[in-house]
Structure formats: C-alpha cells, structure tokens
N, C-alpha and C positions, 0 to 999 in steps of 0.2 A: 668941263672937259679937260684931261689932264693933260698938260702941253705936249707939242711933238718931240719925239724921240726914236730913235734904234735902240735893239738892244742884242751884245755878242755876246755868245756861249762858247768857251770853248780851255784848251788845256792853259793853264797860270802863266806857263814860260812864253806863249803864244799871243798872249792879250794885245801887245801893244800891236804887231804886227797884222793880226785882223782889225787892228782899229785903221789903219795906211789901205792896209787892201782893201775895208769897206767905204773909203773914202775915195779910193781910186775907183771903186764902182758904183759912184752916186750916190751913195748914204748921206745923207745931209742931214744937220743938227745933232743935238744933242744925241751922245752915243755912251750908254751905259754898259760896261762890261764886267762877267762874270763869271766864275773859273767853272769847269764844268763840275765838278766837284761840289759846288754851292749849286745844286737846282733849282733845290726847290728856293731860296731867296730868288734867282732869277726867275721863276715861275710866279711869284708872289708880286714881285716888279711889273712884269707883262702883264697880270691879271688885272692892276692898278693904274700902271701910265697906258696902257693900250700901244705901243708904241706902231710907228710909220713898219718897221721892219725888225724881225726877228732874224737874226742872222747867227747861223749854228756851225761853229769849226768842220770842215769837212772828214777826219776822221772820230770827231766826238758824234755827229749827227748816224754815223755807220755803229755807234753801239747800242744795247738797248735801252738804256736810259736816254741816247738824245734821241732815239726813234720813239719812246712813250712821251718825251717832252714835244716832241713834233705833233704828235698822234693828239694829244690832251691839246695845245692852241690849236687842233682843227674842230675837235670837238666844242670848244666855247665860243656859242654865236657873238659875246662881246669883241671875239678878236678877231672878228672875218675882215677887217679891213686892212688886220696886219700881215704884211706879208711876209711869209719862211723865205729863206733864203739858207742856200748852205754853199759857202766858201772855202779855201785852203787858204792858210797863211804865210806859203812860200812857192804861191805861182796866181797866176791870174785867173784860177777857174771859179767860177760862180754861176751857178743855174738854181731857177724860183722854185720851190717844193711846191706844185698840182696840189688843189685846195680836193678834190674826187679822189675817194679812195681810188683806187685801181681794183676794179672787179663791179663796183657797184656797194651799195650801203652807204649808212650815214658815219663818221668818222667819229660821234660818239658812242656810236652800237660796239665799236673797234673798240675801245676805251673799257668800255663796260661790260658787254658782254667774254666771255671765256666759256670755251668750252668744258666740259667734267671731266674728259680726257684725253689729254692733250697730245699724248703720244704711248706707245707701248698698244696692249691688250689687255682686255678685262678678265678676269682670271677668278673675278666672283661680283655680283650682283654688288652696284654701287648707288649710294640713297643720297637725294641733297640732303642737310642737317637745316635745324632749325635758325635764326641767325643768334650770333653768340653762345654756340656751341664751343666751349674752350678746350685749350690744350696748351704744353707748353714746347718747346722745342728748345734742345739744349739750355732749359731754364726759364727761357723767358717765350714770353705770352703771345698766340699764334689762336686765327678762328681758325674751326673746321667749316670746310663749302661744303664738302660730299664724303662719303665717307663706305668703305667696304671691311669686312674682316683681313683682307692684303694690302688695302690703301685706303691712302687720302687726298684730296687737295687742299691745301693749307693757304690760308693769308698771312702774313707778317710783315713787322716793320723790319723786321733783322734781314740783312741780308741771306738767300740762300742761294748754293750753286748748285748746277748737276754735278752728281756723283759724291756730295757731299754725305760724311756719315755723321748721323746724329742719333741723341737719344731722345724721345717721342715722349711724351705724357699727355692720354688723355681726362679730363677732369673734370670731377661734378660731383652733387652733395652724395652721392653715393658710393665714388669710387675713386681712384686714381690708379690707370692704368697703365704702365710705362713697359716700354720695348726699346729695342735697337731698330733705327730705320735708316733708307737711303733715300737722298731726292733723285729723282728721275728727269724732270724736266724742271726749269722755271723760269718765270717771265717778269721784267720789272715794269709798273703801270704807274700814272699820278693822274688817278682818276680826280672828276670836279669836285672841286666842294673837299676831298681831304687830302690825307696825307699820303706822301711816296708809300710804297709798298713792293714785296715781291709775295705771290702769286705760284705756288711749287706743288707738283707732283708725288707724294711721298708710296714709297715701297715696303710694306712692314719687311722686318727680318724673325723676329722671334716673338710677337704679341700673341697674345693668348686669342683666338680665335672666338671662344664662348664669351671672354671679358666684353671684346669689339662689338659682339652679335648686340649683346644687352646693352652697351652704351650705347649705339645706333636706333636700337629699339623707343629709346629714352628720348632722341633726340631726332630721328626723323624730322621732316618736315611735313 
C-alpha cells in the first residue's frame, strides 16, 4: 500500500501558496505538488500513490483539462477513496468535488463515451470508421471516430481549438486525400489506461466529396 499523501494541481507561481492553504484546511502528510501544466505526471503520481486527497487550484479545476483530470480520478475505482477537493490560493474557499455525476451515470461512461456530434447539424449522413482509420492534421497523426463527405471527428494528441484552421489528410494504401478544414468543437479527455488527448469536430472546407465517399466506404465500421 503506497504511503499516505495529498496531491496539488495547479498554476507554478501558485504551488507554494496552496501548499499553506491546504494545510490550513487539514491536509496532513506528505503533500506532492504539480504545475497544472504537468498533468499527466500528476495523473500518473495519483494513479500510483493513491493519495488521502486530490486538491485541484480553483481556477485550474474550471478549465477543461482540470475538469477531464477530475472526471478520469472519478472514473478509476482505485481512487474512490481519494478525495477531490478544489481550492483557491488567495482566500479560504475549499469545497469537496461530489463523487455522482450530476444527472445520473457512471463517471466513467463521462470519460469514455462522446458523442458523434457534438454540436452544429448534420448536413450529410455520418458513418463511425473502423478503429485506426488515419489521417493527418496539419502533418501530424490524428484517428478518424466518424466520418461524413462535410465532416469528421477526430482524435489527437496535438492540441486542437475551436475555430482553428487546418489542413486535413485523409490516408490509406489507396489514397491520400487532403483538404482545408475547420474545427468546430473540441474537448480534452485522459481517458484510463492512456494517454491525454483532444477529441474535435472537424468542418470540411474544400474536400472532394467523391474522394471522402470512397474512403468511408473502405473504412466503415
């Protein structure tokens, strides 16, 4: 059993300060802290010491990286006895993050499940793909989930935003199909078991309609 611990998330200039204010709120023992910037190390920490309490800066915990870092310790039954906590570092508030989603479900369905469209309208018939179905996005290596002749939803380790423009390639022993695209939506997740990811909505701009039909046809699921 890996000895007792806390462990704080949150901005670099801020560390020492939620170390005082987790101590003025009962945190006791050993207390590991980690810049939010460094996640997944502090993810890989918790996953390993199990710590007494997870304590999350209170404006890191409001972005969506400390909301999927919350979301993934509810989802692993090794850490149901740690408890979230999200604090400020320059005032006395601290309240416990509720272990039950809010609405009902289990907190790893949160984690894992997404839906195919996340926002917008469908505007042509969207197919899930098979898994490792590839593509690249501005160069580097992205799966296709789902896939239509106007869209997709993409996985990747690279970061994406809304509204971001990029160039799209999709890829296989037969073709390599490249267009201008826009993301629309996306979401950052650190599902179990791997690695950070974002999770994005893409918008064709000028792909060739017939190319898309025939890669989808290939790759269906």
């Amino acid at each position: 059993m890996p000895d007792p611990c806390a462990v704080i998330v949150g901005p670099t200039d801020a560390l020492n300060a939620l170390k005082e204010r987790a101590a003025a709120a009962g945190i006791t023992g050993e207390i590991l802290s980690f810049a939010d910037s460094n996640t997944p190390l502090a993810l890989e920490t918790i996953t390993k010491r199990r710590p007494n309490v997870v304590a999350l800066e209170r404006t890191f915990a409001a972005t969506p990286r400390g909301a999927a870092l919350i979301t993934r310790i509810k989802a692993d039954a090794t850490l149901k006895a740690s408890e979230i906590r999200v604090i400020a570092h320059d005032s006395d508030f601290t309240r416990v993050v509720p272990r039950t989603p809010i609405g009902g479900g289990s907190a790893a369905s949160a984690v894992l499940a997404a839906p195919l469209d996340q926002r917008g309208t469908r505007r042509a018939p969207r197919f899930k793909m098979k898994p490792k179905t590839d593509a690249t996005i501005d160069g580097k290596p992205a799966a296709v989930a789902d896939l239509s002749t106007v869209g997709a939803q993409v996985v990747s380790a690279t970061i994406l935003k809304p509204n971001q423009k990029i160039k799209m390639t999709l890829t296989d022993d037969s073709a390599k199909i490249p267009f201008a695209a826009n993301i629309a939506w996306s979401s950052f997740e650190i599902p179990p078991g791997s690695a950070p990811r974002y999770r994005a909505g893409i918008n064709f701009v000028d792909a060739d309609a017939a190319q898309v039909e025939e890669f989808c046809g290939r790759h269906k699921a």
